[in-house]
C-alpha positions as CSV (number, residue, x, y, z in Angstrom):
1,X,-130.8,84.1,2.8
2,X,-127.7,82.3,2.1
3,X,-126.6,82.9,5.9
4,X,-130.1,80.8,6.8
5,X,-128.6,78.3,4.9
6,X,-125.3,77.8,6.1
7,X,-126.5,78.1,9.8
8,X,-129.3,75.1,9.1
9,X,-126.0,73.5,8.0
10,X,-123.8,74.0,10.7
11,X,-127.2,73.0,13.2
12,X,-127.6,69.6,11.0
13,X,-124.3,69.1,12.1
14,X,-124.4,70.0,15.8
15,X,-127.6,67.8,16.3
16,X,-125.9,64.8,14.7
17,X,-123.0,64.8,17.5
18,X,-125.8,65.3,20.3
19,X,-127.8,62.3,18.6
20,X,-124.9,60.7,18.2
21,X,-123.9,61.1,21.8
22,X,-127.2,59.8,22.7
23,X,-127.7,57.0,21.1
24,X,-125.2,55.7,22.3
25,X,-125.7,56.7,26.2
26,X,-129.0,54.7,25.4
27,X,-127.3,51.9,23.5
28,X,-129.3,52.8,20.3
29,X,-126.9,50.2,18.0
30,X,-127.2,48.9,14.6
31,X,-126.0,45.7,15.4
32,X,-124.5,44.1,12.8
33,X,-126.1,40.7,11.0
34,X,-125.9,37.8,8.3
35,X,-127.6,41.1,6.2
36,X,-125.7,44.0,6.9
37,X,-122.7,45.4,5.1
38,X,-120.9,47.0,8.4
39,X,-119.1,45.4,10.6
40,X,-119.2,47.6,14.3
41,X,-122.1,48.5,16.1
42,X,-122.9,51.6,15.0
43,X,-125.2,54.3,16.5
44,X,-128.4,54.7,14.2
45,X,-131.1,57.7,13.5
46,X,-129.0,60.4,13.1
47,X,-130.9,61.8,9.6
48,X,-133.3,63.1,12.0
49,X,-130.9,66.0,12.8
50,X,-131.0,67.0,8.7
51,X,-134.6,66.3,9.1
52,X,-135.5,69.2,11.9
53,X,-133.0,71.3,10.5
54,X,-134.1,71.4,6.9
55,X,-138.2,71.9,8.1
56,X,-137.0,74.7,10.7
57,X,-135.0,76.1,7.7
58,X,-137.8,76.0,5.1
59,X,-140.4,78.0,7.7
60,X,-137.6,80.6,7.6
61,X,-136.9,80.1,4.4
62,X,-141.0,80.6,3.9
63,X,-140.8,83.7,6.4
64,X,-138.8,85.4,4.0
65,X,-140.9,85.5,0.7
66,X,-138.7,82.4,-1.0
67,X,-140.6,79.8,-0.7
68,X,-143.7,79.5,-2.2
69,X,-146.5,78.5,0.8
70,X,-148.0,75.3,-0.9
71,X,-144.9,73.8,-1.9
72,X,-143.8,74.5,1.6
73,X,-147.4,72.7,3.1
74,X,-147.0,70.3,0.6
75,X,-142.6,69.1,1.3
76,X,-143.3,69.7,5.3
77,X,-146.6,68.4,5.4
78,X,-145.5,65.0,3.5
79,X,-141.8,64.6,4.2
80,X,-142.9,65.1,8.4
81,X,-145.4,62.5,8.5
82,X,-142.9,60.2,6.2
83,X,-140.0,60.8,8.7
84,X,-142.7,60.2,12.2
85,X,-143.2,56.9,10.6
86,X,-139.6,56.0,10.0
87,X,-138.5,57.6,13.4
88,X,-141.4,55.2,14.8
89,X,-140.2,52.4,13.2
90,X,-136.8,52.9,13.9
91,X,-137.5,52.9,17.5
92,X,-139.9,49.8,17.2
93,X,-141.7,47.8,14.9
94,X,-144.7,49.2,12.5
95,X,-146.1,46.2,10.1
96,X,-145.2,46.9,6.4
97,X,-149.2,47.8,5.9
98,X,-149.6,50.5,8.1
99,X,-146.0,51.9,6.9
100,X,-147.5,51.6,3.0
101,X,-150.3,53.4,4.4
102,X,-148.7,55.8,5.6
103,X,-146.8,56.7,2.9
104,X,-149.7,57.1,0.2
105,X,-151.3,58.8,2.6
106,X,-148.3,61.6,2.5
107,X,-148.1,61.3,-1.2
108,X,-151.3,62.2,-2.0
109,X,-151.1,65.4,1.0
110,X,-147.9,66.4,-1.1
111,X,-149.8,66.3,-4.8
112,X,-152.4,67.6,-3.2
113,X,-151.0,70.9,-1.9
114,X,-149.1,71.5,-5.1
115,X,-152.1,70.8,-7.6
116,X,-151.0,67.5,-9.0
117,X,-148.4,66.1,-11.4
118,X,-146.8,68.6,-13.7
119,X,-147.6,69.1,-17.2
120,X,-145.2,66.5,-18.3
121,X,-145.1,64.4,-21.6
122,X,-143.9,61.0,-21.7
123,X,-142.6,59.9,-25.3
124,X,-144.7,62.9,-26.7
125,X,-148.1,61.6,-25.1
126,X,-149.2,64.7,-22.2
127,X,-150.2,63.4,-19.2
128,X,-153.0,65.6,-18.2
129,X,-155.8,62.9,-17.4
130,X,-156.3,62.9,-13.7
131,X,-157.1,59.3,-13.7
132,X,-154.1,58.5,-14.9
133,X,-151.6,61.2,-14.0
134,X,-152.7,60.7,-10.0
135,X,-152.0,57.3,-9.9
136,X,-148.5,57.4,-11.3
137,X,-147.9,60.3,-8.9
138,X,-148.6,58.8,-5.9
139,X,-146.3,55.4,-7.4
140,X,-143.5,57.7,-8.0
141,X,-143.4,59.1,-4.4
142,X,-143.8,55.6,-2.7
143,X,-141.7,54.4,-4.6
144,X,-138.7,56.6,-4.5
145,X,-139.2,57.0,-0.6
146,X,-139.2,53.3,-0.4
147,X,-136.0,52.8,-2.8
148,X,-134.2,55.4,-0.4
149,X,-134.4,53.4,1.9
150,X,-133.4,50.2,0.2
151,X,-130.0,52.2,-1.1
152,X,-129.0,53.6,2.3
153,X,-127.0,50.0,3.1
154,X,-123.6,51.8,3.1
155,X,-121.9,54.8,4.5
156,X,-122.8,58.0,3.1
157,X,-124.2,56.7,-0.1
158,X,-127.3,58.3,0.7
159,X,-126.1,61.7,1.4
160,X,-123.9,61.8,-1.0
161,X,-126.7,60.8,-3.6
162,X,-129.1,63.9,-2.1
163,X,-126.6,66.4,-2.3
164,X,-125.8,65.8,-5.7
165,X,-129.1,65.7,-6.9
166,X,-129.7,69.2,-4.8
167,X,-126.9,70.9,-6.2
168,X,-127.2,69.5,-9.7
169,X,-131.2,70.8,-9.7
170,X,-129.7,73.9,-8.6
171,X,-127.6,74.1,-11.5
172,X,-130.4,73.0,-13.5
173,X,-132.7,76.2,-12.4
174,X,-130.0,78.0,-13.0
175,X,-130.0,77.5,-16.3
176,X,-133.6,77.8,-17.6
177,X,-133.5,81.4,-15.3
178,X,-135.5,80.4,-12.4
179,X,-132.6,80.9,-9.7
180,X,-135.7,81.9,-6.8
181,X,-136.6,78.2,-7.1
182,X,-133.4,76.6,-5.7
183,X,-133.8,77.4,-2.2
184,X,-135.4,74.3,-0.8
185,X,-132.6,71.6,-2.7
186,X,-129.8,74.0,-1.4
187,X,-131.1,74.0,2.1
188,X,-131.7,70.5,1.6
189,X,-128.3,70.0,0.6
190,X,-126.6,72.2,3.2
191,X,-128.6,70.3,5.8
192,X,-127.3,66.6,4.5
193,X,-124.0,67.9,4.5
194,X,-124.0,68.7,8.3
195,X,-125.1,64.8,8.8
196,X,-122.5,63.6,5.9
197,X,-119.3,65.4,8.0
198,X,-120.6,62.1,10.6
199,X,-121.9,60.0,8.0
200,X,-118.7,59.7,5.5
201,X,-117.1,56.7,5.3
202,X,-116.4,54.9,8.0
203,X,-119.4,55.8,9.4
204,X,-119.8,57.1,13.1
205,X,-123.7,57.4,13.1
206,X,-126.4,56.0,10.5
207,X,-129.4,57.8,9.1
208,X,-131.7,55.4,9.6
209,X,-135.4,55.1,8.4
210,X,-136.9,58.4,9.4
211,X,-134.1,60.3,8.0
212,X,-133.9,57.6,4.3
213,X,-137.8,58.1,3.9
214,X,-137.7,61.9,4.8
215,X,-135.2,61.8,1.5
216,X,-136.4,60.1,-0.9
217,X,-140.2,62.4,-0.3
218,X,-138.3,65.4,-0.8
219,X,-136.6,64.9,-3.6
220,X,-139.7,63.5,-5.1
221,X,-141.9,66.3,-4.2
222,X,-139.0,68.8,-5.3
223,X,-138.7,67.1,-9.1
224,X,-142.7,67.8,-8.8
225,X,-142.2,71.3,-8.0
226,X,-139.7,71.8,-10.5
227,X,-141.6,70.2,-13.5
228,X,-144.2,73.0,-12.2
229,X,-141.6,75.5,-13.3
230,X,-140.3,73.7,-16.4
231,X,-141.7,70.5,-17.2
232,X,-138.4,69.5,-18.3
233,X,-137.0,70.3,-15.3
234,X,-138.7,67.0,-14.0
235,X,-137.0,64.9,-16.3
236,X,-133.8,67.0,-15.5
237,X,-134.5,65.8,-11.7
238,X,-135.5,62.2,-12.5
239,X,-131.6,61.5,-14.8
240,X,-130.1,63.0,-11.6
241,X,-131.8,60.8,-9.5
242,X,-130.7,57.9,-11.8
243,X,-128.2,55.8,-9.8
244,X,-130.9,55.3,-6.8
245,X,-133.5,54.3,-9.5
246,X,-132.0,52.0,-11.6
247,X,-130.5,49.4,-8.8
248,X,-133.4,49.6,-7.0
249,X,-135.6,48.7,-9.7
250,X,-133.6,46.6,-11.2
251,X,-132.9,44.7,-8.2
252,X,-136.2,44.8,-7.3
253,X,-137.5,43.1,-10.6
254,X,-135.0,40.3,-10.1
255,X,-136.4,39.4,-7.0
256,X,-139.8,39.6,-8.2
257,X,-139.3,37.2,-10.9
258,X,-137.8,34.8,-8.7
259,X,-140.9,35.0,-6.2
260,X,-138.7,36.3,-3.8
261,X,-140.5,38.3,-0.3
262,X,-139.3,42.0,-1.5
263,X,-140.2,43.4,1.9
264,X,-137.0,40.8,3.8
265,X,-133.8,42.2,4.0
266,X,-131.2,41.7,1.9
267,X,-127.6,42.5,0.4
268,X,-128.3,42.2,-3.3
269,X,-128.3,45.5,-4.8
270,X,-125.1,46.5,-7.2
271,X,-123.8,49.0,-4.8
272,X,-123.4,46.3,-1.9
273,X,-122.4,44.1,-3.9
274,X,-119.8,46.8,-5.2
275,X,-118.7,47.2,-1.3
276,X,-117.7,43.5,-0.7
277,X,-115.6,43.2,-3.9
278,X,-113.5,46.3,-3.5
279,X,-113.5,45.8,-0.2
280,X,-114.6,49.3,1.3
281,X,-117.7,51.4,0.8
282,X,-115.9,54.4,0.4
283,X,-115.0,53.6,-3.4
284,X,-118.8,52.9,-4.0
285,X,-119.7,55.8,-2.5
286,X,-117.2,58.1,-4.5
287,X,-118.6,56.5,-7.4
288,X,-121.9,57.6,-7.0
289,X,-120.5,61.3,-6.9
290,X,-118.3,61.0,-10.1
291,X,-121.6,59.1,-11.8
292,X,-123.7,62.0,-10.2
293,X,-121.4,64.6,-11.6
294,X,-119.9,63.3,-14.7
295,X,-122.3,61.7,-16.4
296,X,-125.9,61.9,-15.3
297,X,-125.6,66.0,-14.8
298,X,-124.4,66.8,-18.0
299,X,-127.3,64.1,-19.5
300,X,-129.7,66.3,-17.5
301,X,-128.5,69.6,-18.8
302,X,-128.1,68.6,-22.1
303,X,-132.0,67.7,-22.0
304,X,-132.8,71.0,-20.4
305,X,-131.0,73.2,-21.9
306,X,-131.5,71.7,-25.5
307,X,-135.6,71.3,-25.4
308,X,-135.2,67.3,-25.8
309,X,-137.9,64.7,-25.1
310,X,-137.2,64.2,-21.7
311,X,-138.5,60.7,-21.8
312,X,-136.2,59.3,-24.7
313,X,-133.0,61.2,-22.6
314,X,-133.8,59.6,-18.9
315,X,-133.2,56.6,-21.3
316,X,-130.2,57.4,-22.7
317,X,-128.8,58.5,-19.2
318,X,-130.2,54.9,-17.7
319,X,-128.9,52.8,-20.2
320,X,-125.4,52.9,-18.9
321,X,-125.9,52.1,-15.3
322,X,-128.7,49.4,-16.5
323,X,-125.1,47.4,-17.6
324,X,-123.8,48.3,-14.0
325,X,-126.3,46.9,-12.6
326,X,-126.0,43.8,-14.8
327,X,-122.1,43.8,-14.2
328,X,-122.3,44.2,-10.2
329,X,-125.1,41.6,-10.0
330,X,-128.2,44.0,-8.9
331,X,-130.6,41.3,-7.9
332,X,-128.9,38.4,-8.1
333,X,-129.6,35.6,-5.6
334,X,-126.7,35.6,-2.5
């Protein structure tokens, strides 16, 4: 199945030139503004291509016994209808209400189809009610697909963060002995590469909304599926998703308490402001790799492999990129 893989790969990257090509044959430019952190018009929507290739992928992946059919319902069913909406929105205008909508509407398909929120504890305390576990389920998903978006403002930072996480859960599955389970995040992963080979810094296409939203509801629903195997494994997934989560949030508080309209744009998260002091996005980006890699992975094994309370290590793992954020300004008014 590996040779699936790599050719879903190699297709995420093919489709990205022939977007590419296209968008701009139909002058399909992110032009830059007061609010953006490029500087060129720059041809936008190419995460579709990871998009069809990773769903194509995952039926075949599905075909051949390693993927288990509700998860599969559950990721296509949810991350589809997630990237339609950003596709649509891309290509026009949807008001921020229906676009909410929407995206509940896919979070509660993809709990749905894979029976819920895992068996998780947080601080001890299980989390079995369903009045209570739902509800923080559905948060989580809108929430991370709508932070995705929020952090893809700079080349490849997006990608980079997905692949990461992919191949860092694959490690993690590894580990606990559930190898059979790491199909969908390396397919995921092989799929994002194929865009990042355009994507890298300086950027010759952008991923845009259908492809940022697609993202962030996979990796949500694939920390879901992995708690399923382990619950630790979810905690394991949420420290590896811990760069994206912290800025966001962070920011996203700041604003809040100033009274701020969350839903404008703006360029007040750490990693952009990160960009315009060093000058470059490449640096940032690299950064969120070596983070990734050398610290939030081996947080996440640790807590894995060593039976801790996952709650009490996503805090540990947060609490050095909580004084990022502080140092780089997350949230902080222009």
């Amino acid at each position: 199945m590996i040779w699936l893989i790599v050719i879903a790969g190699l297709a995420a990257w093919l489709m990205t030139g022939a977007l590419r090509r296209y968008a701009l044959a139909r002058s399909l430019l992110d032009v830059p503004n007061a609010r953006s952190s490029h500087t060129l018009p720059t041809p936008r929507g190419g995460g579709l291509a990871f998009v069809v290739a990773f769903l194509v992928g995952a039926l075949g992946l599905a075909l051949w016994g390693a993927v288990d059919p509700s998860a599969l319902v559950a990721v296509l069913g949810a991350g589809g209808l997630v990237a339609v909406i950003g596709f649509m929105d891309d290509h026009g205008h949807i008001a921020a209400r229906w676009r909410l909508l929407g995206h509940f509407a896919a979070a509660a398909w993809g709990l749905a189809w894979m029976g819920g929120m895992p068996p998780i504890e947080i601080f001890g305390w299980p989390l079995h009610a369903l009045w209570l576990s739902v509800p923080l389920g559905l948060l989580y998903l809108v929430w991370l697909l709508n932070l995705y978006n929020f952090m893809d403002g700079i080349d490849g930072i997006a990608s980079i963060e997905a692949i990461c996480v992919c191949l860092g859960g694959t490690l993690l599955f590894w580990l606990v002995g559930a190898p059979g389970a790491a199909w969908l995040p390396l397919l995921l992963a092989a799929t994002v590469t194929g865009f990042l080979m355009w994507n890298f810094p300086p950027a010759r296409i952008f991923m845009g909304d259908a492809g940022s939203g697609f993202l962030g509801m996979a990796l949500g629903l694939l920390a879901l599926l992995a708690g399923w195997v382990n619950p630790l494994l979810f905690w394991g997934w949420l420290i590896l998703l811990g760069v994206f989560v912290v800025d966001a949030t962070f920011t996203l508080g700041r604003r809040l308490l100033r009274g701020e309209k969350v839903y404008e744009a703006h360029r007040s998260h750490a990693y952009q402001y990160a960009s315009r002091r060093h000058g470059s996005h490449r640096p940032v980006s690299l950064a969120v790799a070596a983070i990734n890699l050398g610290w939030l992975l081996p947080v996440a094994v640790v807590v894995v492999v060593f039976k801790l309370d996952g709650a009490w290590g996503t805090l540990v793992a947060y609490a050095p990129l909580i004084l990022l954020a502080i140092a780089y300004h997350a949230g902080e008014k222009e």
